[in-house]
Every structure is written in C-alpha cells, then in structure tokens.
C-alpha positions as CSV (number, residue, x, y, z in Angstrom):
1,X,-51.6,-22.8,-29.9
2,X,-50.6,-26.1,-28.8
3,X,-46.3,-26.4,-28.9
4,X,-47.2,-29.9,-31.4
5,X,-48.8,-27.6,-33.8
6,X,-46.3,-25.0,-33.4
7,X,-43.7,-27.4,-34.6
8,X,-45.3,-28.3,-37.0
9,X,-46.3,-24.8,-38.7
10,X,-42.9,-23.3,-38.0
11,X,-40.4,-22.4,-40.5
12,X,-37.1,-22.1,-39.6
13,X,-36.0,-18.2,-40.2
14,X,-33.1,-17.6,-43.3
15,X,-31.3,-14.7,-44.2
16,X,-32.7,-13.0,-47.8
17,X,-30.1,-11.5,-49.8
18,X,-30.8,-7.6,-50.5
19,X,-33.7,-6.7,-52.6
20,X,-33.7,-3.9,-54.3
21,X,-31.3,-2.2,-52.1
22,X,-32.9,-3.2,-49.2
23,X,-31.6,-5.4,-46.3
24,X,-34.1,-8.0,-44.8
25,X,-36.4,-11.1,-44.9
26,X,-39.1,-8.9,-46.4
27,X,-40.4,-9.7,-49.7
28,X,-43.3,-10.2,-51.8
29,X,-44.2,-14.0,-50.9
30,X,-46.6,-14.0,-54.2
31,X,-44.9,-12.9,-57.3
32,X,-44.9,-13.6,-61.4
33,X,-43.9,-12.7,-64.5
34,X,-45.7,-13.1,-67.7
35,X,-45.5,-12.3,-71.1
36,X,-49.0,-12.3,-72.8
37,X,-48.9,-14.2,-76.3
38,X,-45.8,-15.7,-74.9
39,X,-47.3,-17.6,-71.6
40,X,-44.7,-20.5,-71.7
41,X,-42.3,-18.2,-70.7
42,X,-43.9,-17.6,-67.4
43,X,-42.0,-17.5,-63.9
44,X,-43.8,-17.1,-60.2
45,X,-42.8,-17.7,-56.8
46,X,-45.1,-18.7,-53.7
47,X,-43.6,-18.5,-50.3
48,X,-43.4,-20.8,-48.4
49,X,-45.0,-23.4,-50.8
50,X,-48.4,-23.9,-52.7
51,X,-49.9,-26.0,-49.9
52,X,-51.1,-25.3,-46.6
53,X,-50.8,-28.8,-45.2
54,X,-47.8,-28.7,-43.0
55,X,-47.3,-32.9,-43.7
56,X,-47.4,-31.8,-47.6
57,X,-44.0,-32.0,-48.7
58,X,-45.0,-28.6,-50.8
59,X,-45.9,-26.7,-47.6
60,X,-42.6,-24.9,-47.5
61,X,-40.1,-26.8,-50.5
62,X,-40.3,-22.9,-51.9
63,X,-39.0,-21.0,-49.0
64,X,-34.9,-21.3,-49.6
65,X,-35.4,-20.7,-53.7
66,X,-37.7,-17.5,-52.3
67,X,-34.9,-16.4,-49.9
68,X,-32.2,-16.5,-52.9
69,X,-35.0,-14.9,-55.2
70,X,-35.1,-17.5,-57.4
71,X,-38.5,-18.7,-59.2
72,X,-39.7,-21.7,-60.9
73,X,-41.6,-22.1,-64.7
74,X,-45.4,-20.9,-64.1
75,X,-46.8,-23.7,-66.9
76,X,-50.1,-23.0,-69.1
77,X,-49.5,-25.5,-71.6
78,X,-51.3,-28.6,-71.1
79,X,-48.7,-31.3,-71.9
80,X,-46.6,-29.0,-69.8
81,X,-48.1,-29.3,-66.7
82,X,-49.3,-32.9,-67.3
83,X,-45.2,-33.9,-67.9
84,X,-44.4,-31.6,-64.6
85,X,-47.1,-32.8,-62.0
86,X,-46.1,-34.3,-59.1
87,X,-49.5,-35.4,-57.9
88,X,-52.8,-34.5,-59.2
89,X,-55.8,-34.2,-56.8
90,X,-59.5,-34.6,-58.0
91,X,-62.4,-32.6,-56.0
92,X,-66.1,-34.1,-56.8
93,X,-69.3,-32.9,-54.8
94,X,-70.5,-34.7,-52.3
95,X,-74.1,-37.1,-52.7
C-alpha cells in the first residue's frame, strides 16, 4: 500500500477503558440494543464510523465514543431520522 493511502486509512491507536474485566483495545466494533415494541429506545455503536470513505467526515467520528463505550440513538421512527440526518444520499440504476 502506497504511504498516501496509508495516511489516509490510518486511525490513530487510543486506550479502551476495561470491558468486562478485561484490559485492552478489543471490543465488539458492531454492537446494539433493542427493545422490540419499544424500537425508539434503541442504542448501537459502529467502529470506526458508518462510512468507508476515508474523506467522509463519518469514516471514523465513532472511534473515541467506541473507546469510552459510549453509543448513540439507533432511530426507526421516520420523523426521527428525517430531523437527525446529516446528509441523505439517493442511489438510482443506471440507463
């Protein structure tokens, strides 16, 4: 790999706080927690971030909350997500 891409994937390393009793940086880097009947009550974390663009500002904005354990709101209502979204991106077929 080319050291301009390197940079550019690269994450710089942070200590994790224990989990569950155990020292480290390992962790699950896909987690949620749902309550069916009850969805707006949702919480998830995706480390490093939900894209895998390195020039998207969400390629890792979820890595320090995920080192601290935090999570953030996993929306299913509509007017939810619509009042959250910070960019919305339409796919059509080609032709």
């Amino acid at each position: 790999m080319d050291p301009h891409t390197r940079r550019a994937i690269d994450i710089e390393p942070e200590e994790r706080k224990p989990v569950n009793n155990t020292v480290g940086d390992l962790g699950a880097s896909w987690r949620y927690v749902a309550e069916p009947g009850n969805w707006d009550t949702a919480v998830a974390m995706n480390n490093p971030g939900q894209s895998g663009d390195p020039e998207s500002p969400f390629y890792e904005n979820l890595f320090l909350p995920w080192t601290r354990d935090e999570t953030f709101p996993l929306l299913f209502d509509r007017a939810q997500i619509t009042e959250n979204a910070a960019l919305r991106i339409r796919l059509e077929p080609a032709g």
